[in-house]
C-alpha positions as CSV (number, residue, x, y, z in Angstrom):
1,X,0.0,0.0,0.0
2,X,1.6,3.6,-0.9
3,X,0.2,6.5,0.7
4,X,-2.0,8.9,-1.1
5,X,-0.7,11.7,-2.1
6,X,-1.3,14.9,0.0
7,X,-1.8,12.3,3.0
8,X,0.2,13.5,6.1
9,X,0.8,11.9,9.4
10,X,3.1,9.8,11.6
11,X,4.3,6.1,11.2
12,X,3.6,3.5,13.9
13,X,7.6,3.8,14.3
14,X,7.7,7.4,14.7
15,X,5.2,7.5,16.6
16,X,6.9,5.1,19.4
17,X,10.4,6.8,19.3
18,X,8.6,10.0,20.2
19,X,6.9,8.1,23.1
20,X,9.8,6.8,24.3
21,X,11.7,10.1,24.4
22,X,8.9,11.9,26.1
23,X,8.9,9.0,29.1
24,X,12.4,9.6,29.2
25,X,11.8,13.2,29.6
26,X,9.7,12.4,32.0
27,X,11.3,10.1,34.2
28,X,14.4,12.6,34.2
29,X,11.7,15.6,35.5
30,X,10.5,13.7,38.2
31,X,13.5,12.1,39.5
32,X,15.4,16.0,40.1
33,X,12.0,17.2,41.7
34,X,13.1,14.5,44.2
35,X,16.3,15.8,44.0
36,X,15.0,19.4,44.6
37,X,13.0,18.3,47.3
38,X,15.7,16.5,49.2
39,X,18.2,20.0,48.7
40,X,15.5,22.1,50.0
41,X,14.9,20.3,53.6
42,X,18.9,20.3,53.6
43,X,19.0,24.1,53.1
44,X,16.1,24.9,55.4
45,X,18.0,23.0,58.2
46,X,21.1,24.6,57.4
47,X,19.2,28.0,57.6
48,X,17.8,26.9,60.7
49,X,20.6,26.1,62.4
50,X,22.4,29.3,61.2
51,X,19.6,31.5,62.8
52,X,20.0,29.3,65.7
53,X,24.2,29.8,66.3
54,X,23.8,33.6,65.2
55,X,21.2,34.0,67.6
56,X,23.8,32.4,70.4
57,X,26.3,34.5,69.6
58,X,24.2,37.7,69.6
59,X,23.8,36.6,73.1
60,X,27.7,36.0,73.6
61,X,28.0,39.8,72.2
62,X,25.5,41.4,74.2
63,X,27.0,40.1,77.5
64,X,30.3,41.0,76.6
65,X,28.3,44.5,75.9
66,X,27.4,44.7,79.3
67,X,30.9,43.7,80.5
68,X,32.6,46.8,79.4
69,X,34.4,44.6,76.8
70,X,36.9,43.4,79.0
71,X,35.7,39.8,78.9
72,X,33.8,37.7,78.1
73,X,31.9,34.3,79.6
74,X,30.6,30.5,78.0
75,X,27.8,31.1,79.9
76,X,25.8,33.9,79.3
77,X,23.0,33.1,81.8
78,X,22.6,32.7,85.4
79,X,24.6,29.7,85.1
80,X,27.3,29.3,87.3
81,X,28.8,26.2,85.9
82,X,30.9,26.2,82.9
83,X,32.3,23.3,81.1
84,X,34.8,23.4,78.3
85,X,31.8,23.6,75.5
86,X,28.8,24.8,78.2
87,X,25.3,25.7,76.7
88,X,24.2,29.3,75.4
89,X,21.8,30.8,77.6
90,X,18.4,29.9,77.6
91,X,17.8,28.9,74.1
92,X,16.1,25.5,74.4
93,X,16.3,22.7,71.8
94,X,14.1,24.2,68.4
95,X,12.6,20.8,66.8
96,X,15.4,18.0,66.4
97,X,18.5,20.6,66.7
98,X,20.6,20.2,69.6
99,X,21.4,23.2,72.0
100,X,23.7,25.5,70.5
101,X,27.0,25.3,72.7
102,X,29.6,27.5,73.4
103,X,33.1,27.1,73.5
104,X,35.8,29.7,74.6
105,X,39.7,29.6,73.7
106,X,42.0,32.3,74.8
107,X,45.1,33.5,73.2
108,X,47.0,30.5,73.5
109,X,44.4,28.0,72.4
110,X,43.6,26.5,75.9
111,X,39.9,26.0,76.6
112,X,38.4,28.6,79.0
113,X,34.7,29.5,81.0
114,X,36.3,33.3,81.1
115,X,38.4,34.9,78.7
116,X,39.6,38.1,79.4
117,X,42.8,38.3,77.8
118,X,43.3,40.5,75.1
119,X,42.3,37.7,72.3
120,X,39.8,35.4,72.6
121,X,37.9,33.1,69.9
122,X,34.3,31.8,70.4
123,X,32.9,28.7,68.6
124,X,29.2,28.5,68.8
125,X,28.1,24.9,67.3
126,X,24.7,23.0,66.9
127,X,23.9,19.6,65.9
128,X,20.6,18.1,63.9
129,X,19.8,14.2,64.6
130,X,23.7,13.6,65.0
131,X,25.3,15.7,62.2
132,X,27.1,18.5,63.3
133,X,27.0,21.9,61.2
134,X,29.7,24.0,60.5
135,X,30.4,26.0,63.8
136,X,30.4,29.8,64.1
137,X,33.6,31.2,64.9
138,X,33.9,34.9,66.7
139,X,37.5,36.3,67.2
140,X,37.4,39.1,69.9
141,X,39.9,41.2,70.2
142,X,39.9,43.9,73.6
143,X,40.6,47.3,72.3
């Protein structure tokens, strides 16, 4: 059988090669909206815990404020105890993070509750479900 002249259309082979390709399109489509799903729970907890460490070390900051600048302490509540990595204040554990802790090192690297030399670093660092996040690190300087 020939075709008619001025008869258009597709063959039954065309016609599966371009089914083909668009399930392939497909598949690739929804596999990175899984993709995209999975990066934006990952950034939202990063952002989280950001918020979370900046807001510690606001607190760090406003104590040392009060202080006169002359030093500064791991714990910037009405705790009296400090440990080498104590917690910040009162912020309580937000959902699965951990509580943002503190961690003071003077000049010469050694692990403090009260720096009041003239250099001092501050590591603030959080934890989600086990995974730690990149700590945030202050370096105060007296001046």
């Amino acid at each position: 059988m020939s075709p008619r002249s001025g008869q258009r259309g597709f063959t039954l082979g065309e016609s599966i090669v371009a089914f083909a390709l668009m399930g392939t399109a497909a598949l690739g489509i929804v596999s990175m909206q899984r993709g995209l799903f999975t990066g934006q729970a990952a950034n939202r907890d990063l952002l989280q815990a950001t918020e979370l460490m900046q807001e510690c070390a606001e607190r760090v900051l406003s104590v040392r404020r009060v202080s006169g600048y002359g030093n500064v302490t791991a714990t910037p509540s009405a705790t009296p105890l400090c440990t080498a990595a104590s917690s910040c204040g009162s912020i309580t554990a937000f959902g699965s993070f951990s509580v943002p802790t503190i961690t003071l090192r003077d000049a010469s690297n050694t692990a403090v509750c009260t720096c009041s030399s003239a250099s001092c670093t501050v590591t603030v660092s959080i934890s989600k479900g086990g995974t730690a996040f990149t700590p945030l690190t202050l370096q105060l300087q007296n001046y």
